[in-house]
C-alpha positions in Angstrom: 172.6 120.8 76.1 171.4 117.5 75.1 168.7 117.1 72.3 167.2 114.3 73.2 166.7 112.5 76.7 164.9 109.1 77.8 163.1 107.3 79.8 160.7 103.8 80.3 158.0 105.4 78.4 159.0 108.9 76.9 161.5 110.6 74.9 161.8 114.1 75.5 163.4 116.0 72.4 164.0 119.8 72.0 161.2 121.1 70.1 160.7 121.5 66.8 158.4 123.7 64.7 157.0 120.2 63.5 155.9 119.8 66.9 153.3 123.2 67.0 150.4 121.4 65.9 150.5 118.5 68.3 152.2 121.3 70.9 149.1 123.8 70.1 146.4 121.4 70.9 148.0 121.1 74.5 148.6 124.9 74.9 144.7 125.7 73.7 143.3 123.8 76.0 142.6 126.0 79.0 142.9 123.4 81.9 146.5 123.2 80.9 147.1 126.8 80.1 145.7 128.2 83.3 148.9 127.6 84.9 151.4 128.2 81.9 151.4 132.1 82.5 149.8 132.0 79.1 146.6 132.8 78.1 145.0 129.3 76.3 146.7 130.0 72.7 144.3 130.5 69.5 146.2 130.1 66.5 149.1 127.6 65.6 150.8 130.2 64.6 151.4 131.2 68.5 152.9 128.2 69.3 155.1 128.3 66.3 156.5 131.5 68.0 156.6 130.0 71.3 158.9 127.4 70.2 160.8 129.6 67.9 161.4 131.5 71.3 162.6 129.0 73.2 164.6 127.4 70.4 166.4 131.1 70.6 167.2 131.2 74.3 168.8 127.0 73.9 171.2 128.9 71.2 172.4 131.1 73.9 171.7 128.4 77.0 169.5 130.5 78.3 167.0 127.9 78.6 165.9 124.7 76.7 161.9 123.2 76.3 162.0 119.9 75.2 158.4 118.4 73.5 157.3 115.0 75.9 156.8 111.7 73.2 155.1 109.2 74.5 157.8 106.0 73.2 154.6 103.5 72.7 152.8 105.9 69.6 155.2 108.2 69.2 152.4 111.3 70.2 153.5 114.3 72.1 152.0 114.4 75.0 153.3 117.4 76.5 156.5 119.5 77.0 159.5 120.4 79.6 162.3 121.6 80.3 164.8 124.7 81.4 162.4 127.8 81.7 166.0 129.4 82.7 169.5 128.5 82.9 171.6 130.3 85.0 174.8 128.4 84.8 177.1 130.9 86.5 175.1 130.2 89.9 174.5 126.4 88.7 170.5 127.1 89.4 168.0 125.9 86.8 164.1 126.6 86.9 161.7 123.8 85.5 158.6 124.3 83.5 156.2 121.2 82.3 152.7 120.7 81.2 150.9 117.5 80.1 147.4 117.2 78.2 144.6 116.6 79.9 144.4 113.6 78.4 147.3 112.2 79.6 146.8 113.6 83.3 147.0 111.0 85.9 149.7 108.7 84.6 153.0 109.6 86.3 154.4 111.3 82.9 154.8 114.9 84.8 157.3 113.0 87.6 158.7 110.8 85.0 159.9 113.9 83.0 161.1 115.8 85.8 162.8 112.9 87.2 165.2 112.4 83.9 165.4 116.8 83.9 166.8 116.6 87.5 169.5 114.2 86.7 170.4 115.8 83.8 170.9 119.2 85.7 172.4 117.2 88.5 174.8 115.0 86.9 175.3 116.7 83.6 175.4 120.1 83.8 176.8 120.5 87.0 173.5 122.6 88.5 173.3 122.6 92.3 169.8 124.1 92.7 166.7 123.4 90.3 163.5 125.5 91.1 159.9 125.3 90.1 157.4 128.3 90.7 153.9 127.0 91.1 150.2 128.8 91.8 148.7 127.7 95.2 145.9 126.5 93.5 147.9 124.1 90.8 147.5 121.1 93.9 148.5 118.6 91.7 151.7 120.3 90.5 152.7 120.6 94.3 151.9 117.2 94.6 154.2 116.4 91.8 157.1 118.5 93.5 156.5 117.1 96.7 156.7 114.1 95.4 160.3 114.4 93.8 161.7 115.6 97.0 160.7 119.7 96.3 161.1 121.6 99.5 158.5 124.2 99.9 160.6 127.9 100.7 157.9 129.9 100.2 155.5 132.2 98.8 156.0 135.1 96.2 153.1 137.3 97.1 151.5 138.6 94.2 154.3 137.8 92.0 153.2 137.2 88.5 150.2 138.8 86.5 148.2 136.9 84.9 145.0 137.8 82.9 142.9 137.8 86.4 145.3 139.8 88.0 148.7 139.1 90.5 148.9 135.8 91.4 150.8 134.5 94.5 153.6 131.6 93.3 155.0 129.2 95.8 158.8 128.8 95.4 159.7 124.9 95.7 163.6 123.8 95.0 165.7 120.7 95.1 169.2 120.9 96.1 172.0 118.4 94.7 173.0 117.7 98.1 169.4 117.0 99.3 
């Protein structure tokens, strides 16, 4: 898996334990985290273990979460990336999450847009997937965006700290 990928305006690097104090501000903030499948962290020390576990599952290419730098001043400004690899059926699933702050600015679609040709072109993935909560509109409107066909809904498929959630399925084939 590559370290590091690019873009106009970002770099997106595989994270670092470095990154968990720019990484925890995003993650505490509970606008972001409501749709993370995480409760809004607390502590640094959480997302010095999140990253710790993702850096794990990259050893094993299981998945990989890179952190989002903005290229202009160099501040992360979010993370993405692989939430799972499964290269045997060339399927990848993608995660992301900007801060607030930087909502609005076409960095979600940018990021994706340089993760779906590296699956596509580099790693040889046919299908990339992205699970999303009804209510996270503007994700969907990212996904649509990028060419995301909607398959479906999960019912009740995750639990979350307000119970089971629905997730819509959205994918993107190679061939589409």
């Amino acid at each position: 898996m590559k370290e590091e990928l690019f873009t106009k305006r970002l770099i997106l690097r595989k994270m670092q334990t470095s990154d968990a104090n720019a990484l925890f501000h995003i993650w505490s903030d509970p606008a972001v985290a409501a749709f993370m499948n995480i409760s809004a962290f607390t502590h640094e020390s959480q997302a010095i273990e999140m990253i710790n576990t993702l850096n794990e599952l990259a050893e094993t290419n299981q998945a990989i979460r890179y952190s989002v730098i903005d290229l202009k001043s160099q501040e992360i400004i979010g993370s993405c990336g692989f939430n799972a690899i499964n290269l045997e059926n060339a399927r990848v699933e993608i995660g992301y999450d900007i801060a607030k702050a930087h909502w609005g600015n076409g960095y979600a679609p940018e990021s994706i847009q340089v993760l779906i040709h590296e699956a596509f072109e580099n790693l040889g993935i046919n299908r990339i997937e992205a699970k999303v909560e009804p209510a996270n509109v503007n994700s969907v409107k990212v996904l649509k965006k990028l060419g995301f066909s909607f398959e479906g809904t999960l019912r009740q498929y995750e639990k979350v700290n307000k119970g089971f959630v629905d997730i819509q399925m959205y994918s993107l084939l190679k061939s589409d």
